[in-house]
DSSP file (Angstrom, degrees, kcal/mol; ACC not computed):
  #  RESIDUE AA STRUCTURE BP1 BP2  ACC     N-H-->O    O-->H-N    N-H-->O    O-->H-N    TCO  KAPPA ALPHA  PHI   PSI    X-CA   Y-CA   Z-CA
    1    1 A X              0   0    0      0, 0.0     2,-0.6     0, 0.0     0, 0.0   0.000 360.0 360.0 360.0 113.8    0.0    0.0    0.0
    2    2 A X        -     0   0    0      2,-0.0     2,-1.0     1,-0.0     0, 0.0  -0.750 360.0-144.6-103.5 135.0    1.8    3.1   -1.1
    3    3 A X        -     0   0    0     -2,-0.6     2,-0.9     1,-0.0    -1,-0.0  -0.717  11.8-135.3 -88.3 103.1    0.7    6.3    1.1
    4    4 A X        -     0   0    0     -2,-1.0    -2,-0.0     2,-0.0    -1,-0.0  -0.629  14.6-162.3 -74.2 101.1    0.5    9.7   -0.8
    5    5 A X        -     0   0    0     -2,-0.9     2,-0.4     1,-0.0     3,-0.0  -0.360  16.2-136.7 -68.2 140.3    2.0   12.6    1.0
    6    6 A X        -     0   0    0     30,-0.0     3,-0.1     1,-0.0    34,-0.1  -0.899  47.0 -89.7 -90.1 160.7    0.9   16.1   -0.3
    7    7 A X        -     0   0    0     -2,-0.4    33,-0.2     1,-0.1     2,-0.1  -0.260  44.8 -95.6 -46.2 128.1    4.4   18.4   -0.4
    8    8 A X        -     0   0    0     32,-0.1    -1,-0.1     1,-0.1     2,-0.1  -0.219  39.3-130.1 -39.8 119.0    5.5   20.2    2.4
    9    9 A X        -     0   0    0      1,-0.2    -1,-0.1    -3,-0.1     5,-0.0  -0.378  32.1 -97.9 -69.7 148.7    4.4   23.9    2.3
   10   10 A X     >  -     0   0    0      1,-0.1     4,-1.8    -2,-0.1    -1,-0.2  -0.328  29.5-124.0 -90.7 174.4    6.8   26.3    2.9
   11   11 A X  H  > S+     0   0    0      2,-0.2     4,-2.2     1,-0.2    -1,-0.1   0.909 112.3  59.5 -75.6 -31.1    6.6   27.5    6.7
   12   12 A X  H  4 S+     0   0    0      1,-0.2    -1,-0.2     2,-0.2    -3,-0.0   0.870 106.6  48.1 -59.5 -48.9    6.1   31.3    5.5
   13   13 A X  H  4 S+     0   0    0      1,-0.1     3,-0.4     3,-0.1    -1,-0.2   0.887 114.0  45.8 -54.3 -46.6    3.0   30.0    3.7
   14   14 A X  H  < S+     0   0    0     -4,-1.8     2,-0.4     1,-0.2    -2,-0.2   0.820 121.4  35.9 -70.5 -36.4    1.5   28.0    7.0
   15   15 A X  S  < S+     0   0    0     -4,-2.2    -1,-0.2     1,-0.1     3,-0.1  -0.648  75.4 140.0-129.2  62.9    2.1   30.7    9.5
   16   16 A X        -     0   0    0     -2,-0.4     2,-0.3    -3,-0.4    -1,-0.1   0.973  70.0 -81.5 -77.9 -47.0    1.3   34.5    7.5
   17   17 A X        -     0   0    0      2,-0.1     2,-0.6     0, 0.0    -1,-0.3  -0.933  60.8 -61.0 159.5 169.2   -0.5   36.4   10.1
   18   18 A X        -     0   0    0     -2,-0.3     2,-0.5    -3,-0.1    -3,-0.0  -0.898  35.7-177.4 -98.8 116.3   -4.5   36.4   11.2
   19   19 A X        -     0   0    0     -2,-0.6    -2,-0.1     0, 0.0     0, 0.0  -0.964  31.4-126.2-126.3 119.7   -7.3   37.2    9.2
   20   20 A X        -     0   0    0     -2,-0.5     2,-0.3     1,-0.1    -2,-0.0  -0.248  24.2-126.6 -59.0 149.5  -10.4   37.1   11.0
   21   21 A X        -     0   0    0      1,-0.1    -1,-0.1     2,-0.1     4,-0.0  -0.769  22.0-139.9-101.3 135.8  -13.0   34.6    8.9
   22   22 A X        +     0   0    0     -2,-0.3     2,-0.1     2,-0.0    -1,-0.1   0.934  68.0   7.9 -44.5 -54.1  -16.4   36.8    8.2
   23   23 A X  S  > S-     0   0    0      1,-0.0     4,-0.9     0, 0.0    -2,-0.1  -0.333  84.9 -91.9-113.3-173.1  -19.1   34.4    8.8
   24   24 A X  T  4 S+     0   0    0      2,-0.2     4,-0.4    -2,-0.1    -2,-0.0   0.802 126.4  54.0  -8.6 -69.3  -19.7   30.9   10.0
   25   25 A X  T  > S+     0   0    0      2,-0.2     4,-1.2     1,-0.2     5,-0.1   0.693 107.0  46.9 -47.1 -58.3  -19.3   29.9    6.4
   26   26 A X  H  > S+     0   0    0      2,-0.2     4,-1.8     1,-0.2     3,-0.3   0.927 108.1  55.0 -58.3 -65.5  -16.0   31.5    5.8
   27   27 A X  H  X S+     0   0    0     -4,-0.9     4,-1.4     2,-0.2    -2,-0.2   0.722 111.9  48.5 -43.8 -35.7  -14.7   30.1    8.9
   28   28 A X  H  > S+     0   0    0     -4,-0.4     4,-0.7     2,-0.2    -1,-0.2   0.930 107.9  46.5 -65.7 -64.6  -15.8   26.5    7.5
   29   29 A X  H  X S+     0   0    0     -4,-1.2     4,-0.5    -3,-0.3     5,-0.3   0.401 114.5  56.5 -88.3 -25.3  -14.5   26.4    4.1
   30   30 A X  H  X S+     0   0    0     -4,-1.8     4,-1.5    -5,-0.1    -2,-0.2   0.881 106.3  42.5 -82.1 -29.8  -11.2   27.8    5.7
   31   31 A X  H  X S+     0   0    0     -4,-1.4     4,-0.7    -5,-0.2    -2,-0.2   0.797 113.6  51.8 -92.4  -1.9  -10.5   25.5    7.9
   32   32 A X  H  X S+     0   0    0     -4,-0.7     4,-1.9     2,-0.1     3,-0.5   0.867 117.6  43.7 -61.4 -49.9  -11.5   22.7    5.4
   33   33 A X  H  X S+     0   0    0     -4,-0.5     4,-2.0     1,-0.2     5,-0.3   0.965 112.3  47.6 -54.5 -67.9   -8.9   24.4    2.7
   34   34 A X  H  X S+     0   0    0     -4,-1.5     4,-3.0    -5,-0.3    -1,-0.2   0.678 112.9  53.2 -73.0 -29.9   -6.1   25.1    5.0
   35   35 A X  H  < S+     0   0    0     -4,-0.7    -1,-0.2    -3,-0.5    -2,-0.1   0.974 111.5  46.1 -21.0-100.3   -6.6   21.1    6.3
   36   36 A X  H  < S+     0   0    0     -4,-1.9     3,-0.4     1,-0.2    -2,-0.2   0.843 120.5  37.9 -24.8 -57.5   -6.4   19.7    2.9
   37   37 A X  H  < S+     0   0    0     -4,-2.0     3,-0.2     1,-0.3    -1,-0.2   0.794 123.4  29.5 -95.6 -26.7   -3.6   21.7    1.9
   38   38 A X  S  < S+     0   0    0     -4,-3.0    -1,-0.3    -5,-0.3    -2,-0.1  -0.503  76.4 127.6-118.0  76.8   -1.1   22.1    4.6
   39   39 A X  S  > S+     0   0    0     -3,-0.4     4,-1.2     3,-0.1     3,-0.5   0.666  79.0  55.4 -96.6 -26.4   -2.0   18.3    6.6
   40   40 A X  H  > S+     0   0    0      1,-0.3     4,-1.5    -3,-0.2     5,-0.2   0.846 108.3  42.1 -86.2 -12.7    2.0   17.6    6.4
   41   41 A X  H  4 S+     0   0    0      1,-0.2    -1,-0.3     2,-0.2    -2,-0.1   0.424 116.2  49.4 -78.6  15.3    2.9   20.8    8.2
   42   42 A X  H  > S+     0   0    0     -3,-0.5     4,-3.7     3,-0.1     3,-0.3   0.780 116.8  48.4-108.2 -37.1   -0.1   19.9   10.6
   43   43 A X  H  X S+     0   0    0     -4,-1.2     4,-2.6     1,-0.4    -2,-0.2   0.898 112.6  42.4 -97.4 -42.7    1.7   16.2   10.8
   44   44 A X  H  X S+     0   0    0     -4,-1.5     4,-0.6     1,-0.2    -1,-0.4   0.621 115.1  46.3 -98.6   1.5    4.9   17.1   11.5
   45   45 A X  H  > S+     0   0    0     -3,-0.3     4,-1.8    -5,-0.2     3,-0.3   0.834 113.4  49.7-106.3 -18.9    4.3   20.0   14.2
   46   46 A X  H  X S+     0   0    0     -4,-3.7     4,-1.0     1,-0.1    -2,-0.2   0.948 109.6  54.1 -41.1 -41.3    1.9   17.8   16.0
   47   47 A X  H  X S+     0   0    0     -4,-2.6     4,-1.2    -5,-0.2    -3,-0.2   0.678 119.4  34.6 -57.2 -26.4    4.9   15.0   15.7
   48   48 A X  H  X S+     0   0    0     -4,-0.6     4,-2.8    -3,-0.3     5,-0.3   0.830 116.1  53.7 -87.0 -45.8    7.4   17.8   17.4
   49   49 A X  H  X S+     0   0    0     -4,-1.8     4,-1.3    -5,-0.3    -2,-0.2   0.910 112.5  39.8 -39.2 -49.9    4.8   19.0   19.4
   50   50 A X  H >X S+     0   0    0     -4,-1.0     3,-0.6     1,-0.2     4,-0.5   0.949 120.2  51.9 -84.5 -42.6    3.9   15.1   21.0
   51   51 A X  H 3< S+     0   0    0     -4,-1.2    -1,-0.2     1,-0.2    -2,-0.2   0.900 109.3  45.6 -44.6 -42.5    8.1   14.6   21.1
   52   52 A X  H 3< S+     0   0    0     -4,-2.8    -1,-0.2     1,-0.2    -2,-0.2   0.790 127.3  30.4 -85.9 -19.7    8.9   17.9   23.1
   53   53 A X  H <<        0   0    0     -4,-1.3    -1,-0.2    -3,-0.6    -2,-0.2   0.481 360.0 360.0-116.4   3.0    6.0   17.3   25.7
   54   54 A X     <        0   0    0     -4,-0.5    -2,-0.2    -5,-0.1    -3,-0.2   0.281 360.0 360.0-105.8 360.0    6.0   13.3   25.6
């Protein structure tokens, strides 16, 4: 079973700054995008994250 990574995002892209989401809606459909797209930066700072406090 071969596992498909998507590419690692650059860190400048994962972390920009905060822009409040308008609605509900907004809020939704961002955090579904942002999921999707950056889930190996989510994997590997949960992985440092679980290291540095485990």
């Amino acid at each position: 079973m071969d596992i498909l990574m998507p590419p690692f995002r650059q860190w400048g892209d994962f972390f920009p700054g905060w822009k409040t989401p308008t609605d509900g809606t907004d809020f939704h459909d961002r955090l579904i995008s942002n999921l999707l797209y950056y889930q190996t930066n989510y994997l590997v700072l949960s992985t440092a994250v679980y290291i540095i406090a485990g």
